[in-house]
C-alpha positions in Angstrom: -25.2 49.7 -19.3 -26.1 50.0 -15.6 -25.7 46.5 -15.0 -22.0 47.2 -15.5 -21.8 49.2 -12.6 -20.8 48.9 -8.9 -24.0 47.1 -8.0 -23.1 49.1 -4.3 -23.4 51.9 -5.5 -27.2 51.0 -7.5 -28.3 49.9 -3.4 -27.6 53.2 -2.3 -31.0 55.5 -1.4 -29.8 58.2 -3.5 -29.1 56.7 -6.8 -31.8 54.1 -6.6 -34.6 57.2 -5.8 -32.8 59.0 -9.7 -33.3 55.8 -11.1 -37.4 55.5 -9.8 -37.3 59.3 -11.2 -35.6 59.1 -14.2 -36.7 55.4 -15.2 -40.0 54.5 -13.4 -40.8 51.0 -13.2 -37.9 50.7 -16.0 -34.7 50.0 -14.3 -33.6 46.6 -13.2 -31.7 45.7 -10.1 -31.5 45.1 -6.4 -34.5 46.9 -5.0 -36.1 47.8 -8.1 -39.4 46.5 -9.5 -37.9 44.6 -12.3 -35.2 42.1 -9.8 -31.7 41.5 -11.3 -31.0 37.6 -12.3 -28.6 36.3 -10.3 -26.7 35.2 -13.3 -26.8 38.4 -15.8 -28.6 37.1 -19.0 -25.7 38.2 -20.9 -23.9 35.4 -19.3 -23.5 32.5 -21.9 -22.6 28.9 -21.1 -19.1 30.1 -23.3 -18.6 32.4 -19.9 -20.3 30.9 -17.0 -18.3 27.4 -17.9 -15.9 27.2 -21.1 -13.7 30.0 -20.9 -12.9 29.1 -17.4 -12.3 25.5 -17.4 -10.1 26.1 -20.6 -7.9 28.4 -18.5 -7.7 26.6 -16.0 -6.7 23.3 -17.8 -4.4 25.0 -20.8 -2.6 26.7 -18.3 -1.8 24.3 -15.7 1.4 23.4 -16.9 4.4 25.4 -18.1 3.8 27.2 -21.8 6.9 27.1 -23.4 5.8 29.1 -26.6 2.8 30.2 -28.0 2.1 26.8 -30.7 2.3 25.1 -26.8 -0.4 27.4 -25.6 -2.5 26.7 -28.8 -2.2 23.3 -28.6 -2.9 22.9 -25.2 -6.0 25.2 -25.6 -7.0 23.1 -28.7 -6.9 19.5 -26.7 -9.0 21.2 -23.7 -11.7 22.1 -25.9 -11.8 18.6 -27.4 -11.9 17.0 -24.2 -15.1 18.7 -23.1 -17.9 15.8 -24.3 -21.6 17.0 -25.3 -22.6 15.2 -22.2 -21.0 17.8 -19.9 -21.9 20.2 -22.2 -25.6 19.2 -21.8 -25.2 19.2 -18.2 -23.8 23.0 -18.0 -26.9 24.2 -20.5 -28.8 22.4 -17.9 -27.5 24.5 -15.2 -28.0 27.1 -17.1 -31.9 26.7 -17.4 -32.3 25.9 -13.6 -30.9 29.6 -13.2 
């Protein structure tokens, strides 16, 4: 998947003139006819927002074994209230 690349390395001359060769008016990124989102579409709100803010929450205290980490993973997620969850689907749209 060439979104999974260096995006450098897509803005250089060369390999953006073999993707206009090999892929005309196919290939998507910076300087190509079809732009790049600025949040990949394979992005889901579970990415952009959960993941993170359960990491940062489960893990801001010591884990002292492994039902610790689970629990502490299980009360994040049930903390996180539909509104905020509306709000980041939201966000999400206005991308």
């Amino acid at each position: 998947k060439v979104s999974s690349f260096n995006r450098t390395v897509l803005l250089h001359t060369t390999a953006s003139e073999f993707l206009d060769t090999t892929f005309p008016q196919r290939w998507i990124g910076r300087g190509a006819v079809k732009a790049w989102p600025p949040r990949s579409p394979d992005i889901t709100p579970l990415y952009f927002y959960l993941w993170g803010y359960v990491k940062q929450h489960a893990y801001s205290e010591r884990i002292n074994d492994i039902n610790h980490l689970k629990q502490g993973i299980t009360d994040v997620i049930h903390s996180v209230t539909p509104d905020v969850l509306t709000r980041v689907w939201e966000e999400l749209d206005y991308l």
